[in-house]
N, C-alpha and C positions, 0 to 999 in steps of 0.2 A: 567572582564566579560567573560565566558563562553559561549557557543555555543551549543546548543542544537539541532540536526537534527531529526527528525521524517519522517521515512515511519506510509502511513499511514492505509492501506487496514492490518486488521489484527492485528495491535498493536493500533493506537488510537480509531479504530472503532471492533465492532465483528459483526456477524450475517448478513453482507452484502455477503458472500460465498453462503447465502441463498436465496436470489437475485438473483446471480450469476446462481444458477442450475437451478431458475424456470424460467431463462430466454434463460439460455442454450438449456436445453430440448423443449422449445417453439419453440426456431429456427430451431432446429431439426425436430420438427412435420410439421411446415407451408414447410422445403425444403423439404422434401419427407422423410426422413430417417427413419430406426427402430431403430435404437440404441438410446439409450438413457442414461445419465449419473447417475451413481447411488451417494448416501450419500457420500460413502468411496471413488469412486473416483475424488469426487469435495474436498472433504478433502485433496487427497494426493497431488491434481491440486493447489489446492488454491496459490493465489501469484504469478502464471504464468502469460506469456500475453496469452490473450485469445484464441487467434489462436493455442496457443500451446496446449490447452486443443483439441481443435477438429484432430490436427496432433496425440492426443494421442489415440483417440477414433475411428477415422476414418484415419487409416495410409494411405489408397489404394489412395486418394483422391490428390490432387494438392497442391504446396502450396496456388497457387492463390484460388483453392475451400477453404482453410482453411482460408485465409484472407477473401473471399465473406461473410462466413458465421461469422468471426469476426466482420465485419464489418455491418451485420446484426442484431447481439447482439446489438452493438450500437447502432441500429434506434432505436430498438426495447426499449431500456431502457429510451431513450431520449423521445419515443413519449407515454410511459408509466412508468414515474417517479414512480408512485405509487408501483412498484412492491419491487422496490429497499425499496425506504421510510417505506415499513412497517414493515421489514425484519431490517435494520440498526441501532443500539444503540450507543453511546460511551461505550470505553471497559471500565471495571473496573478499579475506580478510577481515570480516566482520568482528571476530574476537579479537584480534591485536588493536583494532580501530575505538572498539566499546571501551575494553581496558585501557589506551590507551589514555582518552577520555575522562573514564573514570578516575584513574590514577592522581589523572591533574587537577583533583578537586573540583569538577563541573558537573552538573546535572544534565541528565539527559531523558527525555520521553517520547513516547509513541505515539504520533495520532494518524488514525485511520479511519478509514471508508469505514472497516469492517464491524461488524456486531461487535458489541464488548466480549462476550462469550466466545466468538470466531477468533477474535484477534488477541484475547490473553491463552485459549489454545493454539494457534500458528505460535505463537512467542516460547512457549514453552514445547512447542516440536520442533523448536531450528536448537533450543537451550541457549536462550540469552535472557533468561529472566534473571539473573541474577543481579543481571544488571539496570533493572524495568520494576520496581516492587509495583505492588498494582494499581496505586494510585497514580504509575506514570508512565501506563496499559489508555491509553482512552481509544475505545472506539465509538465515533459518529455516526453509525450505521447510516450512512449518506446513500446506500444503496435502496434505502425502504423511509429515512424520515429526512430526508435534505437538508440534514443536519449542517452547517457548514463548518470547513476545520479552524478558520479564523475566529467565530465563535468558542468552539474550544480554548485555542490557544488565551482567547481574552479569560478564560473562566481560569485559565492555570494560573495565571500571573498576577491575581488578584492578591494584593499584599506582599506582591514579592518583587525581589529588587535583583538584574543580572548588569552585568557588564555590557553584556552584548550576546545575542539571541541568534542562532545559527541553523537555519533552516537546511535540513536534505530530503528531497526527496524528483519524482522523476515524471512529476505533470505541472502546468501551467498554475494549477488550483494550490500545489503545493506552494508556488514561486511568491504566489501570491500571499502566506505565511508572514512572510517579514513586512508587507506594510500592519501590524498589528503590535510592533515593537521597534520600528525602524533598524530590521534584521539584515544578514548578508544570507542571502539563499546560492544552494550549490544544486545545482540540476542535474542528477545522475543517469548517464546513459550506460544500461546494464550490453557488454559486448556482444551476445546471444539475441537480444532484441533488434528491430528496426530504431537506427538513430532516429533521436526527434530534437528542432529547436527548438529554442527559448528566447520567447521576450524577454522576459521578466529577470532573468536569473543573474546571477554577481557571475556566476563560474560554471561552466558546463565542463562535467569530467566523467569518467568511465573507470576510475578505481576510488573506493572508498579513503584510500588512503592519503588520496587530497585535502582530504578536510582535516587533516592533522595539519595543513599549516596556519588554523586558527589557534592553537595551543600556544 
């Protein structure tokens, strides 16, 4: 059996970055600010922690103003689902790719930046929990405790035994995954986003459906 890891902001989902700036720039206007973030720099941001988006926007500011206003985002998404929900889709081919996965007798999990609570609701707004029961939901809320995902990953594998361990996801932090199992990591470049390279990575591709030649 094989091992399947997923980041998930960006590779199993797309169009939540769109989310992302209309919630951005709201926080912006209710704290008093003029700046405001445009297409291309929520494109080049995407995948960050939040706070680091406003440290990039707004350098002169604090770290703690950068977290106040992170953590603003946060209410704000929490007490206004809808903004996120209408903006979020699974990415291309996600179903045929899970199932396919699934089918072949391998496990697969989810680790993420996000809250645990953020990110077992994203999962069940694209609907692929079916394939994710919740103990293989983790999120490291890397955005508030620096969590790291490697850490995670050692915490799953505790007593447990894979063939080979198959990292996807579409940052550096991910690629870094597979030295925790001597993994093959796949670097996803979503087509809607700005490409970005990879050190680190076995394989850099732009359809999910690459990683079906681990099967």
């Amino acid at each position: 059996m094989k091992l399947f890891v997923w980041d998930f902001h960006g590779v199993l989902e797309k169009d939540n970055d769109l989310g992302v700036l209309d919630i951005s720039n709201t926080i912006l206007a209710q704290a008093g600010y003029t700046e405001r973030f445009s297409e291309e720099d929520n494109r080049r941001f995407y995948g960050l922690n939040w706070y680091v988006y406003f440290e990039r926007l707004l350098p002169r500011l604090s770290n703690k103003e950068h977290l106040a206003l992170q953590a603003a985002c946060f209410k704000y998404s929490e007490d206004h689902p809808e903004v996120i929900a209408k903006h979020i889709k699974p990415n291309d081919h996600v179903f045929d790719v899970l199932r396919a996965i699934h089918d072949a007798g391998n496990d697969q999990i989810i680790i993420s930046n996000s809250r645990p609570k953020d990110i077992l609701w994203f999962v069940n707004t694209i609907k692929i929990r079916k394939y994710f029961p919740i103990k293989k939901i983790i999120g490291v809320n890397g955005h508030e405790l620096h969590v790291t995902k490697n850490a995670a990953l050692r915490d799953y594998l505790k007593n447990k035994s894979f063939t080979k361990t198959v990292i996807v996801g579409d940052s550096e932090n991910d690629m870094k995954l597979k030295e925790v199992n001597n993994g093959v990591a796949y670097f996803y470049n979503h087509p809607h986003l700005n490409p970005r390279e990879s050190i680190l990575a076995d394989y850099v591709i732009s359809d999910l459906k690459e990683v079906l030649r681990e099967l």
